[in-house]
Backbone as XML, in Angstrom:
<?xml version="1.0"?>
<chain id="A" units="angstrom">
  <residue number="1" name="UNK">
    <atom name="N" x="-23.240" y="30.277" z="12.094"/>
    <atom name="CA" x="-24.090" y="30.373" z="10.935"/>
    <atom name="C" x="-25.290" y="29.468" z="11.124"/>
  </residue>
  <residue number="2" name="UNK">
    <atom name="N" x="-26.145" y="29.835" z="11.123"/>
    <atom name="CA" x="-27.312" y="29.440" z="11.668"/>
    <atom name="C" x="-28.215" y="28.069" z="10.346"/>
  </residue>
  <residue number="3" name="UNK">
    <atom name="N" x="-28.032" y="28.949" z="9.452"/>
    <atom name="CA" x="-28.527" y="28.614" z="8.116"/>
    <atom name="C" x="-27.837" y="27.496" z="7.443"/>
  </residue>
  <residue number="4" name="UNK">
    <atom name="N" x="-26.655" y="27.391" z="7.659"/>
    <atom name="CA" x="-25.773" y="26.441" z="7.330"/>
    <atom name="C" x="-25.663" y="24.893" z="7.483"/>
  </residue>
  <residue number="5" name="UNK">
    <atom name="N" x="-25.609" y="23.787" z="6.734"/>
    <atom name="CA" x="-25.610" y="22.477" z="7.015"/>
    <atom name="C" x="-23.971" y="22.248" z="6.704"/>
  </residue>
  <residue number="6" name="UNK">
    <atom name="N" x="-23.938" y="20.713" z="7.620"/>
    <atom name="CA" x="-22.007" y="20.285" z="8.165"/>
    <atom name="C" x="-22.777" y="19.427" z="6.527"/>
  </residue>
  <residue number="7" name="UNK">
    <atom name="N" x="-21.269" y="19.924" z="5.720"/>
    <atom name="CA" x="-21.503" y="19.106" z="4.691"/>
    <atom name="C" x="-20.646" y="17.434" z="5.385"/>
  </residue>
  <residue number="8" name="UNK">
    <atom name="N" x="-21.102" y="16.456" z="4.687"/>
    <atom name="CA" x="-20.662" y="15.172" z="5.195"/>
    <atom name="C" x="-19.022" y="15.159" z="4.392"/>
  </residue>
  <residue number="9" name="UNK">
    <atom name="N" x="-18.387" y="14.441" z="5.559"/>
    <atom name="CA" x="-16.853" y="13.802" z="4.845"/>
    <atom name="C" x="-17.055" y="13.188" z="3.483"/>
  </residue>
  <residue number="10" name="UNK">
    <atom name="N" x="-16.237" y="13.280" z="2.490"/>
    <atom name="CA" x="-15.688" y="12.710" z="1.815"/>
    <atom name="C" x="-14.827" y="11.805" z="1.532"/>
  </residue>
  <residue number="11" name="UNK">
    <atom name="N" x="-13.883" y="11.236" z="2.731"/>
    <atom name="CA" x="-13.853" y="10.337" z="2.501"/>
    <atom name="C" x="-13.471" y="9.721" z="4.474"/>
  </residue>
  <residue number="12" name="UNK">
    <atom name="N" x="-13.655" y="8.097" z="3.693"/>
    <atom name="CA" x="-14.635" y="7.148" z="4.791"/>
    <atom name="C" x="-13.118" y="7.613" z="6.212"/>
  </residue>
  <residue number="13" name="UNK">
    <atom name="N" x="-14.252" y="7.288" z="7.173"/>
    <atom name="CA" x="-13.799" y="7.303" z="8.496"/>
    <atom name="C" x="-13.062" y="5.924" z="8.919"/>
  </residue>
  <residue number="14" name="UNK">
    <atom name="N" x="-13.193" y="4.700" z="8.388"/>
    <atom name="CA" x="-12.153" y="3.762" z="8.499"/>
    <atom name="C" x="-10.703" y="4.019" z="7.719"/>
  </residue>
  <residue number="15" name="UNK">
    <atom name="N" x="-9.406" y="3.888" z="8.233"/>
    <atom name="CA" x="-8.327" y="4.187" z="7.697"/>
    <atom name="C" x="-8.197" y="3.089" z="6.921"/>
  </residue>
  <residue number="16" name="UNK">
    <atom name="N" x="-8.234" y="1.712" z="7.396"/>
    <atom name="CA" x="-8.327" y="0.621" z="6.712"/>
    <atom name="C" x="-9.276" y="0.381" z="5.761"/>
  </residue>
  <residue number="17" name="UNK">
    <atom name="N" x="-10.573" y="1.103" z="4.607"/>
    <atom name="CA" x="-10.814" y="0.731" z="4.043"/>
    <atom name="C" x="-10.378" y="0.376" z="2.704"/>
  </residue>
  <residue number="18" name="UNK">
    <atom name="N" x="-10.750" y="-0.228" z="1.854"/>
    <atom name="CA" x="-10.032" y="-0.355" z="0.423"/>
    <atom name="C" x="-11.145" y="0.488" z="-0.344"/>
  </residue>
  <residue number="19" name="UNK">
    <atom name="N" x="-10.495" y="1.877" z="-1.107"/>
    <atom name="CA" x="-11.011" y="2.476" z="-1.809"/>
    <atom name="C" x="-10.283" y="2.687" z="-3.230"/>
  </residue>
  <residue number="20" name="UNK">
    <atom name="N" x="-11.181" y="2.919" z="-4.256"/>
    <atom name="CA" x="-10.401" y="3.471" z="-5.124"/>
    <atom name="C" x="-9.861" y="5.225" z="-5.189"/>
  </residue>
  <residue number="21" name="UNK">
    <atom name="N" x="-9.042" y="5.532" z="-6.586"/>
    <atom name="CA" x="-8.964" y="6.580" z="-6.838"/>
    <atom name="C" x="-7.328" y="6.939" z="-5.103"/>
  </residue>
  <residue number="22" name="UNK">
    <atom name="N" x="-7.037" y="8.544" z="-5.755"/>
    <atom name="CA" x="-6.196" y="8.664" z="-4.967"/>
    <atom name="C" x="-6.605" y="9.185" z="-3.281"/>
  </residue>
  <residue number="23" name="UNK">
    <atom name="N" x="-6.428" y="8.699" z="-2.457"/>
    <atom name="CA" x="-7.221" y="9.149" z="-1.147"/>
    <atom name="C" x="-5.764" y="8.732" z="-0.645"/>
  </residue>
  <residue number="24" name="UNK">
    <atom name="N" x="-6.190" y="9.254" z="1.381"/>
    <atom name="CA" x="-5.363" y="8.479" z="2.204"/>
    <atom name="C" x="-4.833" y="6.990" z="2.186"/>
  </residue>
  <residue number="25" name="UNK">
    <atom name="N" x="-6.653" y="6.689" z="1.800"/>
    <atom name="CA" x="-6.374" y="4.952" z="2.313"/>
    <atom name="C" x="-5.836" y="4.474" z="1.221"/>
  </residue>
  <residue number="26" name="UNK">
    <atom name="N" x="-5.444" y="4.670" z="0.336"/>
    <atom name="CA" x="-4.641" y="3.957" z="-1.061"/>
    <atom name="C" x="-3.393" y="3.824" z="-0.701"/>
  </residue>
  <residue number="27" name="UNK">
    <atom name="N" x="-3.123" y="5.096" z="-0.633"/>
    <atom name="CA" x="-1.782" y="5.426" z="0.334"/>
    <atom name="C" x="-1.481" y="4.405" z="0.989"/>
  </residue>
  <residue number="28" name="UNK">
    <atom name="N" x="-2.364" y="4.258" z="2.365"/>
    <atom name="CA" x="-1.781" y="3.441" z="3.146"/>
    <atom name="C" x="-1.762" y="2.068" z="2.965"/>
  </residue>
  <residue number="29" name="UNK">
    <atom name="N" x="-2.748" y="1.315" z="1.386"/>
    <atom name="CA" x="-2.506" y="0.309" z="1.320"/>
    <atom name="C" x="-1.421" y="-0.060" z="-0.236"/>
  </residue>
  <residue number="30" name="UNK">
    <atom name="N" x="-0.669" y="1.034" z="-0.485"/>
    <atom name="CA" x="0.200" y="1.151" z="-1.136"/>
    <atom name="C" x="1.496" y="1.214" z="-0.591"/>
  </residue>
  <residue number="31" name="UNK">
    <atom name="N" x="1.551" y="1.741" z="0.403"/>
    <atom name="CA" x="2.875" y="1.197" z="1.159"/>
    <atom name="C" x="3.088" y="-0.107" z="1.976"/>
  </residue>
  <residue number="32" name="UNK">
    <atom name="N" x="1.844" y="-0.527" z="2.455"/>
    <atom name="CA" x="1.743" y="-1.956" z="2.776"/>
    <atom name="C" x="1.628" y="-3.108" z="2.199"/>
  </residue>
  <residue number="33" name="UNK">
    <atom name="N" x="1.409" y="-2.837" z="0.701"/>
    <atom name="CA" x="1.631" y="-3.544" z="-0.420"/>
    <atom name="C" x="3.171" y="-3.888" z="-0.925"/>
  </residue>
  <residue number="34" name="UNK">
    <atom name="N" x="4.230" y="-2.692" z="-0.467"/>
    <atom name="CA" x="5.441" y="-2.243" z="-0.984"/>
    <atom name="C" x="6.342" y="-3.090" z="0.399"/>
  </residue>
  <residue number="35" name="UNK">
    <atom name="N" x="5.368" y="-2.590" z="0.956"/>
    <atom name="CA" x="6.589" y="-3.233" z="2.648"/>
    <atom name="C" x="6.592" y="-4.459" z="2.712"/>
  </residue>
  <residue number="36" name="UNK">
    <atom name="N" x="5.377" y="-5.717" z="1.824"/>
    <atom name="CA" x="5.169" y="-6.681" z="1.629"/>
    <atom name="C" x="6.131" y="-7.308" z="0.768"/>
  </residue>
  <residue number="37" name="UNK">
    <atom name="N" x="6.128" y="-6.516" z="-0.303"/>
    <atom name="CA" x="6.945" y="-6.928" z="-1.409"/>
    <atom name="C" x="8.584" y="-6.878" z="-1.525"/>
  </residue>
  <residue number="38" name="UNK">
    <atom name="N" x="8.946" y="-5.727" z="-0.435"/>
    <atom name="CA" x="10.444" y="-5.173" z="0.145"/>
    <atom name="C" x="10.865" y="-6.099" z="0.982"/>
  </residue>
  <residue number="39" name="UNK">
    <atom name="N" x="10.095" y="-6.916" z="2.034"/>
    <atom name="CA" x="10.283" y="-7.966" z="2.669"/>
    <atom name="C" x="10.272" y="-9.328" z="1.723"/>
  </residue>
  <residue number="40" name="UNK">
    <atom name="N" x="9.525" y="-9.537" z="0.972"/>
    <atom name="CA" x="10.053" y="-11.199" z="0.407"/>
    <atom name="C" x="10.902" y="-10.758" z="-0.755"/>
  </residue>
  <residue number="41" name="UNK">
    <atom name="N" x="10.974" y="-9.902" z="-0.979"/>
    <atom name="CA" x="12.679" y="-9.578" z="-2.216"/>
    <atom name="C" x="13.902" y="-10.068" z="-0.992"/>
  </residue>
  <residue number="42" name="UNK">
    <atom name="N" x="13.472" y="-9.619" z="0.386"/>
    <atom name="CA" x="14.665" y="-10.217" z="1.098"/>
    <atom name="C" x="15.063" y="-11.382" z="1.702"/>
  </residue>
  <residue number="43" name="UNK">
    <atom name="N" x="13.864" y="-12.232" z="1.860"/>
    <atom name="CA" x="13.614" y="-13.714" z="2.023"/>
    <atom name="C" x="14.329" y="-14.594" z="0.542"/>
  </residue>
  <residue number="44" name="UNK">
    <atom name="N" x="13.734" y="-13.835" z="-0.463"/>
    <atom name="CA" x="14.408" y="-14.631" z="-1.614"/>
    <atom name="C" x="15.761" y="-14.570" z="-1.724"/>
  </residue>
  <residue number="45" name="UNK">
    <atom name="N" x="16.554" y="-13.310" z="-1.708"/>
    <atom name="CA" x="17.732" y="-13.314" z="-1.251"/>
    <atom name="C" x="18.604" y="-14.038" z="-0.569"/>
  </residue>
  <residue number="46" name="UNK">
    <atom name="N" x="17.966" y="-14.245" z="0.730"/>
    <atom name="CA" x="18.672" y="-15.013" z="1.661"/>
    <atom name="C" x="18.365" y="-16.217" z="1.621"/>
  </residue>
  <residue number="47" name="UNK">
    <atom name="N" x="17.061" y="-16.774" z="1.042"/>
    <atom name="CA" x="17.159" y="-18.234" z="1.116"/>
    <atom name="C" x="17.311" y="-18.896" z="0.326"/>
  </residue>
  <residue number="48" name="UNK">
    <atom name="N" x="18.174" y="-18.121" z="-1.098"/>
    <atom name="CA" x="17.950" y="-18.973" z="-2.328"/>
    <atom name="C" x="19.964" y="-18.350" z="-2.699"/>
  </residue>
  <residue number="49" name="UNK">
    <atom name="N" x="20.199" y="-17.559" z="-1.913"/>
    <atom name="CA" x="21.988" y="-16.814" z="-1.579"/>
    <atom name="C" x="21.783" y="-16.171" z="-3.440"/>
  </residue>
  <residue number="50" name="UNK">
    <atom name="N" x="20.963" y="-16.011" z="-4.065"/>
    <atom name="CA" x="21.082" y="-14.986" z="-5.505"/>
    <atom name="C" x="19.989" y="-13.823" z="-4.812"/>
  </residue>
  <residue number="51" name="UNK">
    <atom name="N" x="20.333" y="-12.620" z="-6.269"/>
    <atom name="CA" x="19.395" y="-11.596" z="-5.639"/>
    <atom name="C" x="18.195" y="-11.784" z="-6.696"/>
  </residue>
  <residue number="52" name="UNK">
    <atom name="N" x="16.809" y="-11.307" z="-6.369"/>
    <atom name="CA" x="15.976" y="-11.675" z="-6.890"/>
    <atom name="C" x="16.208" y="-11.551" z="-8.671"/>
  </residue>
  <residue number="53" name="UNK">
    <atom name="N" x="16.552" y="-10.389" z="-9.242"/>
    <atom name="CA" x="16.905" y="-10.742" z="-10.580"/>
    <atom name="C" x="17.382" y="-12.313" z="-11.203"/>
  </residue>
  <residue number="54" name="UNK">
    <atom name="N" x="18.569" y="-12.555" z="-10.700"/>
    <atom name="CA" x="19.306" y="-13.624" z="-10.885"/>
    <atom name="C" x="18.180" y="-14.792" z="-10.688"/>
  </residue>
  <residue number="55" name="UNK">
    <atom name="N" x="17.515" y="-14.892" z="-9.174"/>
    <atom name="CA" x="16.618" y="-15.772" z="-8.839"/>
    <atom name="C" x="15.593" y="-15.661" z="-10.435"/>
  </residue>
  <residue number="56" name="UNK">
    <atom name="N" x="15.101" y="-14.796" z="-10.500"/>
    <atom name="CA" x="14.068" y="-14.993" z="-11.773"/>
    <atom name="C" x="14.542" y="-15.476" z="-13.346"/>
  </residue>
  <residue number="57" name="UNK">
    <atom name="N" x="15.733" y="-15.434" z="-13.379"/>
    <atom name="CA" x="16.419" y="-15.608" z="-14.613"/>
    <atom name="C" x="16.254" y="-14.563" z="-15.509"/>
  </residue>
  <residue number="58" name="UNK">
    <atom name="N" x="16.436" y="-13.336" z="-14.594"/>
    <atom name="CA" x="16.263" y="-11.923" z="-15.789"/>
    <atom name="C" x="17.784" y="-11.802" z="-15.803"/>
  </residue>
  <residue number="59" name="UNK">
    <atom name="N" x="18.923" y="-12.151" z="-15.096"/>
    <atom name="CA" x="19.933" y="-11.073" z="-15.189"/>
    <atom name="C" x="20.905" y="-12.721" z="-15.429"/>
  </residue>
</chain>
């Protein structure tokens, strides 16, 4: 198609950027947010021998 222009991406070519709204990269800094948080729920666990509830004084 001769006539035709490449419309531009929508969204950014870094995987790592921080964007809003729902995209890839939220995604990926929504599970790295979670894998953050899944890991020191298990540090607290083990270094305090309660599970985090108990640790906070909810349970």
């Amino acid at each position: 198609m001769a006539g035709s222009k490449n419309p531009t991406p929508t969204v950014s070519e870094d995987p790592n950027a921080l964007r809003w709204g729902f995209t890839p990269q939220s995604e990926n800094w929504n599970g790295r947010f979670a894998m953050i948080g899944f890991i020191a729920a298990i540090l607290v666990e083990v270094f305090s021998g309660q599970g985090v509830l108990h640790f906070w004084g909810i349970l």
